[in-house]
N, C-alpha and C positions, 0 to 999 in steps of 0.2 A: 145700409146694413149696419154700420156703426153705431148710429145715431137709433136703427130701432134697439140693438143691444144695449146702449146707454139708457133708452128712455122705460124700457123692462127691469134694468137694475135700481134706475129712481122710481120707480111703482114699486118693487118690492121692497124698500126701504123705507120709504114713507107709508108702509101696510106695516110694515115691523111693528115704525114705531107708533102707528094709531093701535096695533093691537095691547100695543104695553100701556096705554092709556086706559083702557079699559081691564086689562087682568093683572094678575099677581104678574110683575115679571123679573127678571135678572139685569139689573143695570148694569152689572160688567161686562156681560155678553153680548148687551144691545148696544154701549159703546165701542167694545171690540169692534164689532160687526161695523159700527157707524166709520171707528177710521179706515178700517177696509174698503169698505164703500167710498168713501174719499178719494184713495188711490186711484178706484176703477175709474170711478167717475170722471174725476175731476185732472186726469192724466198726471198726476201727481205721484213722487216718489216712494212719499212716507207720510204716515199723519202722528198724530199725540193728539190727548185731550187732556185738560188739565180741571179740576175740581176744587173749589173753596172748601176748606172743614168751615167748622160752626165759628172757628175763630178766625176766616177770613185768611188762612195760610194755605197757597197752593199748594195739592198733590198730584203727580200722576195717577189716572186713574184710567189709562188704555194707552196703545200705541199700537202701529202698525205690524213694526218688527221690533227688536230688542236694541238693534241699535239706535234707534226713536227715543226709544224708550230711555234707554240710558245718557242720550243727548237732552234730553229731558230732566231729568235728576240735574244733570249739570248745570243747567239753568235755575234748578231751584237751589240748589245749595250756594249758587253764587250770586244768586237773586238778581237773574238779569236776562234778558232774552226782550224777542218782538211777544212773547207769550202774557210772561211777567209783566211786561208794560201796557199789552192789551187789555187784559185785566184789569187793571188799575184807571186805565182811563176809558174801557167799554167801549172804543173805539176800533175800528180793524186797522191792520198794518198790511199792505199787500204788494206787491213783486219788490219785496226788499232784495238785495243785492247783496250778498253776504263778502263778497271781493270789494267792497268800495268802502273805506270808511266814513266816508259822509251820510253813508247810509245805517249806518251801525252803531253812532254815538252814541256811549251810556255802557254798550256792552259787548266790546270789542272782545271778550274770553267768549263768550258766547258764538262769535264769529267764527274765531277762531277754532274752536273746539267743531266750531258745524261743518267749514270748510275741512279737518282731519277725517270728518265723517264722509262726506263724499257731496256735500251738498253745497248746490252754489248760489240758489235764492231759498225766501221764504214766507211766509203770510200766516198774518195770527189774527185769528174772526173769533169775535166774544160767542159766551155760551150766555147769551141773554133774553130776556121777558120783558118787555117795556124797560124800565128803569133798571131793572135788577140784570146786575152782570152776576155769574155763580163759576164762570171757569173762560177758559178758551181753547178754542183748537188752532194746532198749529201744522199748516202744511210744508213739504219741504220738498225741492229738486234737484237733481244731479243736471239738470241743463238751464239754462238760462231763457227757454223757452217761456214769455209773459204769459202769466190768468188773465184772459178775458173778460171785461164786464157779468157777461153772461156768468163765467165759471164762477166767479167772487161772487155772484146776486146767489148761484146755488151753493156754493159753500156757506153764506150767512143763512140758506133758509134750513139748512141741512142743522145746524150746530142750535137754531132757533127752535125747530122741534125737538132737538136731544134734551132741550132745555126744559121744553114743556114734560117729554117725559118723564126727566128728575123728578122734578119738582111737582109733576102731576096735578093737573090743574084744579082740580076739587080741592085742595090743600094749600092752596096761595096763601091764604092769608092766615096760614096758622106758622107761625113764625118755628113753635118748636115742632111742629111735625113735620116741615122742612128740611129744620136741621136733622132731627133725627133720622132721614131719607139721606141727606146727604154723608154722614157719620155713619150709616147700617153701610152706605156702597165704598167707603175708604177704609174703613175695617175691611171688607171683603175683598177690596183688592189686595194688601197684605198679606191674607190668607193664600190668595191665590198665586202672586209670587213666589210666596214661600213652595207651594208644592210645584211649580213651574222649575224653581233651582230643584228640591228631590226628585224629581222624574227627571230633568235633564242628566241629574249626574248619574242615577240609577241606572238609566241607558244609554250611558256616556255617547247623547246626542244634543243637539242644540236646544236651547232655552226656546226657538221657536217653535222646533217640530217636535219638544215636548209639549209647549202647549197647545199647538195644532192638535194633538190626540188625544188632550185631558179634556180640551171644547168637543171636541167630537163625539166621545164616551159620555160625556153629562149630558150631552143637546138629542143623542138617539135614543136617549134613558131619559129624558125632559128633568131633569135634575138639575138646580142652579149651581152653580161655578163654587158661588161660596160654599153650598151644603157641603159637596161633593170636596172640597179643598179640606174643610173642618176634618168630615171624616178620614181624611188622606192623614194629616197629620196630629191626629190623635191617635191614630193606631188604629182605628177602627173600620179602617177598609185597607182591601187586599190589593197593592198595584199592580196584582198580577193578573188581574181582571181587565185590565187596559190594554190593550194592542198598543204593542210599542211599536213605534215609527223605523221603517226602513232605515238604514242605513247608507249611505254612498257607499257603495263596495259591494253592498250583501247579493248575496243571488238567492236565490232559490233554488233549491237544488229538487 
């Protein structure tokens, strides 16, 4: 029963991302989507994915939850993580031990900062194409539970398509319409933070379950993340047109 629900969650995810191969699609939403699918999958706690700009400097450019996300940042501004170092050497890092310093050499704040999050291993699988590394994803656990061969081989083939569909493979070898695919999805992520903080604090709810309702309202209205962000904070759309997200507490009366 598990294994057929796993292997329906990997069909539908590798249909995502063959359809964004072929149409217009939203690369914030299909990363979303992809760390999500991580967690199910891959019985993992949290994911991150991390993106090169055109100058070769990581950004975040998804996460599972918020506090991913912002363990994430931590690693970029202190330039150090199994992410950061993935990256740099296009090599995977996997059942690292965040409790052992033998395991952690280089960037013990990193460690430190992940075990305050709740997390006690982690693994970071390049976002690569043959030679070409463009990011990494980084998985994380609250148990010390090891990845499997098996789960590693689909964690690298998962973050291998994400790659393909960046980069879109008709476009390999044009070095600036690359970049400029990679530059159009980190500007949008931006955008899209930025309206994740306005709707959380407009419905003084979480950074998550604001943006649980801002993917939901743009994806049942086939609208991209970015469009849909622009217009949010430019003033030119109404967030009152969003079903805001339940509260803990709220009834229904």
């Amino acid at each position: 029963m598990i294994g057929m629900a796993r292997e329906r969650r990997l069909a539908e995810i590798f249909v995502e991302v063959a359809d964004s191969l072929v149409e217009d699609f939203d690369v914030i939403d299909l990363l979303h989507r992809l760390s999500t699918r991580c967690v199910e999958l891959l019985d993992v706690s949290a994911a991150g994915i991390l993106l090169a700009d055109a100058h070769g400097e990581l950004q975040i450019i998804a996460a599972s939850d918020e506090h991913t996300r912002l363990l994430e940042l931590f690693a970029l501004q202190h330039d150090q993580g199994p992410c950061v170092e993935c990256y740099r050497t296009g090599a995977a890092r996997t059942n690292i031990d965040l409790t052992r310093a033998e395991g952690t050499a280089g960037w013990a704040r990193f460690a430190a900062q992940a075990r305050e999050t709740g997390y006690v291993s982690t693994h970071a699988i390049p976002l690569r194409l043959r030679n070409r590394v463009v990011g990494a994803l980084n998985l994380f656990q609250t148990t010390r539970q090891r990845l499997g061969d098996d789960d590693i081989a689909l964690a690298q083939a998962l973050a291998d398509v994400a790659t393909i569909a960046i980069l879109q493979q008709r476009t390999l070898e044009q070095s600036h319409v690359e970049n400029s695919q990679l530059e159009n999805a980190l500007t949008s992520r931006v955008l899209v933070e930025q309206v994740k903080g306005v709707l959380a604090e407009r419905w003084n709810t979480s950074v998550d379950d604001a943006f649980a309702a801002f993917r939901a309202y743009a994806r049942a209205r086939h609208l991209r993340l970015s469009d849909l962000a622009l217009r949010i904070i430019s003033g030119d759309f109404d967030t009152a047109s969003i079903p805001a997200p339940a509260r803990s507490g709220d009834h229904d009366g």
